[in-house]
N, C-alpha and C positions, 0 to 999 in steps of 0.2 A: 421738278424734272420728270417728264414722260420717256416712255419707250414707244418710238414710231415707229411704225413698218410703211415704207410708201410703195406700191408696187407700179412699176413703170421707171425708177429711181433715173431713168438715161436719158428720159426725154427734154423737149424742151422746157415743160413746169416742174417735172421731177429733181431734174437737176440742180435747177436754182434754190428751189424750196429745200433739199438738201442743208445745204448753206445756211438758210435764215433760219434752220431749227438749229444747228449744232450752235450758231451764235447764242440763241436764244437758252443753251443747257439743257437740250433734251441728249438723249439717245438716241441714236437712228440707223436704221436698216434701210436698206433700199435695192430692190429686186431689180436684176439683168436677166431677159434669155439667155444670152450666151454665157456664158463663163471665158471667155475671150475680152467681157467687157468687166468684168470684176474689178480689174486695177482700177479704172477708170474712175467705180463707184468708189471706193478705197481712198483714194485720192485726193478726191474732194473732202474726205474725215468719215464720211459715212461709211459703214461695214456691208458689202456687200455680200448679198446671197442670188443663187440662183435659183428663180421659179417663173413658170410660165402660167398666165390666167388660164389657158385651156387646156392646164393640166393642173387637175384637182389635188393630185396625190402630192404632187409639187408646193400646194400652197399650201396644206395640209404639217408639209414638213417645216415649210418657212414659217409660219404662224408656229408650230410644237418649239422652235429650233428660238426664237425671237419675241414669243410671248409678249406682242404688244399690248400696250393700254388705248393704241388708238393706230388705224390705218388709214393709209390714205390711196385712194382708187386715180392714176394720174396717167394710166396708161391709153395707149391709141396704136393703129399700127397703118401707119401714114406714110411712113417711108419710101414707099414702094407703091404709093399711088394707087392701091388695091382696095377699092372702097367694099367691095363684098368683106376682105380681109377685116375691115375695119370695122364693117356692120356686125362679124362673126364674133370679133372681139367685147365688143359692147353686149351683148347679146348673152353667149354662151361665159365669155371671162370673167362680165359683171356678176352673173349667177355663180357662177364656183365659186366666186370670190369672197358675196356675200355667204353662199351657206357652210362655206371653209371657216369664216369669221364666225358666225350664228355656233357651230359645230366646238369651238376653242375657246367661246362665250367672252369673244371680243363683241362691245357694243357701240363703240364708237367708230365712223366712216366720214371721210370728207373722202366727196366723188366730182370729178369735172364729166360737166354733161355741156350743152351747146347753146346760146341764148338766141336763134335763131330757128329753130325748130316748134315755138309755138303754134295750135291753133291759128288759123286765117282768121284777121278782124282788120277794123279801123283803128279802135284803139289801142296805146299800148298794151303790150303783155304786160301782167304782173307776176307774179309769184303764185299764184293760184291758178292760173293760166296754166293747161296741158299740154304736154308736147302732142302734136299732132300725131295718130299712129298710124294714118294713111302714108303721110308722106315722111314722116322722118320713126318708122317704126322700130328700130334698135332705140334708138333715142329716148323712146317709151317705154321700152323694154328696162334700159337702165334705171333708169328715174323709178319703173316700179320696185326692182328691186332692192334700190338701196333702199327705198323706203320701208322694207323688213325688217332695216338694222332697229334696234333699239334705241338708237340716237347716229342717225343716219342725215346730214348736211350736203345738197347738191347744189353746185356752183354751174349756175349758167352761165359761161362763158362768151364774149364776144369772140369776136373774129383776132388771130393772134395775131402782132407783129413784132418784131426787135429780132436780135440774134438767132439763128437756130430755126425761125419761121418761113415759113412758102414766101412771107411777103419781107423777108432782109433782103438785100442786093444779091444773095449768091442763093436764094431760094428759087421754087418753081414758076411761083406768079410773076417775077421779075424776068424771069428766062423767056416765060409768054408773052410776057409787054415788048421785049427785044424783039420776039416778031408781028408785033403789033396787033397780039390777042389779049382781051381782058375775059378772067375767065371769072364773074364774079359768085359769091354764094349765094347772096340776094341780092334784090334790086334795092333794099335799103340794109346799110350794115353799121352794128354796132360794134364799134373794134375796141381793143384791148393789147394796151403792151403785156408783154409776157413778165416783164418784171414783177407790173400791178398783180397777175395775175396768181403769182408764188405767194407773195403778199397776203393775198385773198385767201389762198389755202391757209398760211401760216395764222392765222387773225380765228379764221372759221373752225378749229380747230375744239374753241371755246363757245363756237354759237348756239343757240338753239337748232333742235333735227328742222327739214325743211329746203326748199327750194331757195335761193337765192340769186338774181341777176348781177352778173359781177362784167360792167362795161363802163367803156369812158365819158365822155358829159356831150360828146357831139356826136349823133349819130348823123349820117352818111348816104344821099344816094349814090350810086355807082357812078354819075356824070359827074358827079363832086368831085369823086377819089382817084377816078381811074384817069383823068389827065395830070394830076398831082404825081402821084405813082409811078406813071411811066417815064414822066420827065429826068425823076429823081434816081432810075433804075438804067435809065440812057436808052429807055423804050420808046413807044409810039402807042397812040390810041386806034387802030386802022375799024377794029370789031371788037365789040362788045356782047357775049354769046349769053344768050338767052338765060334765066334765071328765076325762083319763086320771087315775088312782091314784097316776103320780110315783112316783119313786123317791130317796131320800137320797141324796146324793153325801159320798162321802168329801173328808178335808179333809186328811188327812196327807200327801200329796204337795207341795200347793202351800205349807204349812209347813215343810218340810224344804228348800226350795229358797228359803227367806226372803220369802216376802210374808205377809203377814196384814193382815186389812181395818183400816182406822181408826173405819170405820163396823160389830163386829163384833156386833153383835142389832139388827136390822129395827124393833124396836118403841121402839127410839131416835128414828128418824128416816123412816118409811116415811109418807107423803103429808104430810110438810111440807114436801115444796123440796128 
């Protein structure tokens, strides 16, 4: 049995992962902004505290207060459509975060980074493969820094779907389709249910430090998905708004290390919930 700290504890992967450690016998903490959402974490079994990544002093307290053995980096700030907000968080959050940990000589981190942000090429990305720092430069930012940790696990992430995501029936992507915009990230996407994706944290916990692509077995182009999608969401295909070209992500790493999705082709389950 561990003591975890996951900070982001409200979100979509936060929350779930929550869950699949308390079954699993650990202890767990899981950080809210607000102290409005404390019950919520509470709730689900986890002990909630309050701390913000872009407040130093905050995490400072959470780590002195919760003394994990292991953290886990799950936040984003997406809610609100504020990609500067989002870029700031990755950026400025990821670094407090890590030298709050570094500082309380926590050495363990699983961090969700994006598996669409590599270097432009033909072939797929692998694990050794850079996040571009032209174009997806927080992106880079993170990935550098978790790589500080001592034993630091970064989870490239596909594109989310299931509950709680842009792409559920009561998310944003499906509100776009209703007026027959697809607003895609790339022009080829690897997607990922969010279930898999808790999974992925809960597993990588034990992995070797390092990059890992954590996506499902079909990858995607946009003419693929996006009439699938809209149909299923009671949208329409009218535009399709411009996007980078994406790159495939390899899959044989996060297989060799034992996850594989339960959710594994998107056209199972992509805008039903």
């Amino acid at each position: 049995m561990s003591r975890i700290l996951i900070v982001g504890g409200t979100g979509v992967i936060g929350s779930r992962l929550g869950r699949l450690l308390l079954a699993d016998g650990h202890q767990v903490w899981a950080t809210t902004r607000s102290a409005d959402r404390l019950d919520r974490v509470n709730d689900s079994g986890a002990t909630g505290v309050v701390a913000d990544a872009l407040d130093r002093a905050s995490l400072d307290a959470a780590l002195a207060e919760v003394r994990p053995d292991a953290v886990v980096h799950a936040f984003t700030d997406l809610s609100g459509l504020d990609w500067a907000a989002n870029a700031r968080l990755r950026t400025e959050g990821t670094r407090h975060l890590v030298d709050a940990c570094l500082a309380a000589g926590v050495g363990t981190m699983v961090a969700q980074s994006i598996g669409w942000a590599s270097i432009p090429g033909d072939d797929p990305a692998d694990e050794t493969t850079p996040a571009d720092p032209d174009a997806y430069a927080p992106v880079a930012s993170l990935e550098s820094d978790v790589a500080r940790m001592p034993h630091g696990v970064i989870l490239r992430l596909g594109i989310l779907y299931g509950s709680g995501t842009f792409y559920a029936p009561d998310g944003v992507a499906a509100d776009d389709a209703r007026e027959g915009v697809i607003r895609p990230t790339a022009r080829i996407t690897d997607w990922l249910h969010a279930d898999d994706a808790a999974e992925a944290f809960r597993l990588a916990l034990t992995w070797p430090a390092g990059r890992v692509f954590i996506v499902d077995n079909v990858p995607s182009t946009v003419d693929e998905w996006a009439p699938v999608f809209a149909d299923r969401v009671g949208g329409r295909v009218d535009v399709i708004e411009p996007a980078p070209a994406g790159r495939v992500a390899s899959r044989r790493l996060a297989g060799e290390r034992g996850w594989r999705p339960s959710h594994p082709d998107w056209r199972d389950g992509l805008g039903l919930g």
